[in-house]
C-alpha positions in Angstrom: -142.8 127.4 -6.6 -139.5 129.4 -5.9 -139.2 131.4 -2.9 -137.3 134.1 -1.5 -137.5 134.6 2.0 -137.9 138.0 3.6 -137.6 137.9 7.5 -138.5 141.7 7.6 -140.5 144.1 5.6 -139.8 148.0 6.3 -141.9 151.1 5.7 -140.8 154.4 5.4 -143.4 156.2 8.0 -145.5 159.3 6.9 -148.9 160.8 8.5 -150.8 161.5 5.8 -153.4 158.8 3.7 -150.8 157.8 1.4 -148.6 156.6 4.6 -152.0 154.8 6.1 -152.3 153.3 2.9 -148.3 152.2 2.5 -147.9 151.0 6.3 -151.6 148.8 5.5 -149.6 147.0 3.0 -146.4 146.7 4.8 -148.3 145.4 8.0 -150.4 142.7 6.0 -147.1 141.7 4.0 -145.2 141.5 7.5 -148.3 139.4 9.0 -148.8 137.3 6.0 -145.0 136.6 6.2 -145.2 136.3 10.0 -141.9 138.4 9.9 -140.4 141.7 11.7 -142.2 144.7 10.8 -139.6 147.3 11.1 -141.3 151.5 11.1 -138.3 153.8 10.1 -139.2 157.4 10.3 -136.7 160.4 9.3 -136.6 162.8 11.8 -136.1 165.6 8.8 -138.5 165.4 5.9 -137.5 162.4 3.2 -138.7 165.2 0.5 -137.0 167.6 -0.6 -134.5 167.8 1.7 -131.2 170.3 1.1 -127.8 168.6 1.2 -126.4 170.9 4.1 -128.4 169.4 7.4 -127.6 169.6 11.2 -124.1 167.9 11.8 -123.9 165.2 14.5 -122.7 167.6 17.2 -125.8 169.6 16.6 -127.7 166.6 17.2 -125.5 166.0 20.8 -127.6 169.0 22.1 -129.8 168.6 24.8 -132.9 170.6 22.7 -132.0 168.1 19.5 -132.3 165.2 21.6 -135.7 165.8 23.4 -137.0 166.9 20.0 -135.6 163.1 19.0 -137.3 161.5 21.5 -140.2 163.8 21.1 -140.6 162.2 17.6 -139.8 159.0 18.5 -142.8 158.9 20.9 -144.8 160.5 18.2 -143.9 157.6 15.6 -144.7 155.0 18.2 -148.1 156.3 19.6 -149.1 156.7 15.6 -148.6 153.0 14.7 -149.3 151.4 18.3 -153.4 151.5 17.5 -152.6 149.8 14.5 -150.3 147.0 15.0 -153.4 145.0 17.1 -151.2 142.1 19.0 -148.4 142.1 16.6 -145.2 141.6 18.3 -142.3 141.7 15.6 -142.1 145.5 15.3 -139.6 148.1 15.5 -139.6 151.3 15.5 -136.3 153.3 14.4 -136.0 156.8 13.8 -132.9 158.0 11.5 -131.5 160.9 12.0 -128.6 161.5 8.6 -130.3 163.4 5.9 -128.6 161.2 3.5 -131.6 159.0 3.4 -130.5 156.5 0.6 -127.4 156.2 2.8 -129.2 155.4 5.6 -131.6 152.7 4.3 -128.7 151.4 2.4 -127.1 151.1 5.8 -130.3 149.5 7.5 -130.3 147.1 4.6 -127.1 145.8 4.7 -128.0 145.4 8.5 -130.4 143.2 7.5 -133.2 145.5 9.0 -135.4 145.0 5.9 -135.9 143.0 2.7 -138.2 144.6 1.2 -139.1 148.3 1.5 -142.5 150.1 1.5 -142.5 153.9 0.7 -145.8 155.9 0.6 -146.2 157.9 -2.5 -147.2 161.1 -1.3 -147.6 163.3 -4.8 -146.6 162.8 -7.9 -143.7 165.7 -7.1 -142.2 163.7 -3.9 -138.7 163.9 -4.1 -135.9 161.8 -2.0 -132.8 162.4 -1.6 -133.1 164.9 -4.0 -134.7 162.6 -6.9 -138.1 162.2 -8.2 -139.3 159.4 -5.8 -140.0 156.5 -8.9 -136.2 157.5 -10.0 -134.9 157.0 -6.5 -137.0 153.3 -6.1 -135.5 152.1 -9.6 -132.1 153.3 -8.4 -132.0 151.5 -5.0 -130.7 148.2 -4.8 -133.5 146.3 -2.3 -137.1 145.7 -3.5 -138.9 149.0 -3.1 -142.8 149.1 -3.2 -144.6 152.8 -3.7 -148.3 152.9 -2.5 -150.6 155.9 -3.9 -150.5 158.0 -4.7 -154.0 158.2 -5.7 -155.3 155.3 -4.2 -154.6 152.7 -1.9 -153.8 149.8 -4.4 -151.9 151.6 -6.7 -148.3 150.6 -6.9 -144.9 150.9 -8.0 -142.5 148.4 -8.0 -138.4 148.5 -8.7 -136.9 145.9 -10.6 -135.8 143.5 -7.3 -139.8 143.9 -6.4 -140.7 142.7 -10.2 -138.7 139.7 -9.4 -139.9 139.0 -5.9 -143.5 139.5 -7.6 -142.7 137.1 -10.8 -141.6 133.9 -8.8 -144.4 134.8 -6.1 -142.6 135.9 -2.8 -145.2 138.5 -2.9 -148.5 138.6 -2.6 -150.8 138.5 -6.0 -151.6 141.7 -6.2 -148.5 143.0 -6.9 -148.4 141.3 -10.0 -151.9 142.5 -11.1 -151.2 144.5 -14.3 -154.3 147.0 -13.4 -152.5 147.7 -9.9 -148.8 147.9 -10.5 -146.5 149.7 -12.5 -143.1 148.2 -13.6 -140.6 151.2 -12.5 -137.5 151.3 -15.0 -133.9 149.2 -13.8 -132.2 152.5 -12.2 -128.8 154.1 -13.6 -126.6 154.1 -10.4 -125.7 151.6 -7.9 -127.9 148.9 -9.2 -126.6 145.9 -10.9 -129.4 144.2 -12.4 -130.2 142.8 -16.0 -133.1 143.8 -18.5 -136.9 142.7 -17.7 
């Protein structure tokens, strides 16, 4: 069997059942892998979000940064009770509002392989697109969880592939669980399913 490896999985944290639901996944991927678990958290909503946020010297303030560290704490003290004995994990919280600019930039870092995003509602936006438009357009394997239900999922074309030669677990080949997203139309340079 052909295998890719992925030395760290990422989630996109949320508090909400949908984000319980997407970090579940990501943590049991990460543990079945016995790789990094890396938590990112936006410190600005991932939906949604206008195009005109704080500038970095706005984010140099003293009230900015306790708010930072505020949510950084927050993030932490969330998935701590989770994580059991798990090691691997970090924790980082982004701060651009250019979110695909960001994970691109945390990919290319090598801070993830694959990417789990909870799927709030079926109206989730990021960065400014429908949320299955944004996970066909991005370049890494993307997984959505929800959001009806824990084991519903969406995968972009780099996760189909991942899924198809079995670097991922079973069910996210299971026809009844996953939906095949469309190959994006920007920044992807993939072929036909």
């Amino acid at each position: 069997m052909n295998s890719i490896r992925a030395n760290q999985i990422g989630l996109i944290a949320h508090y909400s059942k949908q984000g319980d639901w997407a970090f579940a996944q990501a943590f049991d991927l990460a543990k079945s892998k016995n790789v990094q678990f890396n938590i990112f958290c936006f410190s600005e909503t991932t939906y949604n979000i206008p195009f005109d946020l704080k500038s970095k010297d706005e984010l140099k303030n003293s009230a900015m940064k306790e708010k930072l560290i505020s949510e950084e704490r927050k993030l932490r003290e969330y998935f701590d009770k989770y994580l059991e004995d798990y090691e691997d994990v970090g924790f980082k919280l982004c701060t651009r509002h250019r979110h695909n600019f960001e994970l691109k930039s945390c990919m290319i870092k090598n801070e993830f392989q694959v990417l789990v995003i909870p799927y709030i509602n079926y109206e989730m936006k990021m960065d400014n697109l429908p949320i299955k438009k944004f996970a066909s357009n991005f370049v890494a394997p993307v997984i959505l969880v929800g959001p009806e239900h824990e084991t519903q999922f969406h995968l972009n074309y780099p996760a189909c592939l991942l899924s198809e030669i079995g670097s991922l677990p079973e069910r996210f080949s299971d026809p009844a669980l996953v939906e095949k997203l469309p190959i994006g139309d920007r920044g992807t340079f993939h072929t036909k399913y």
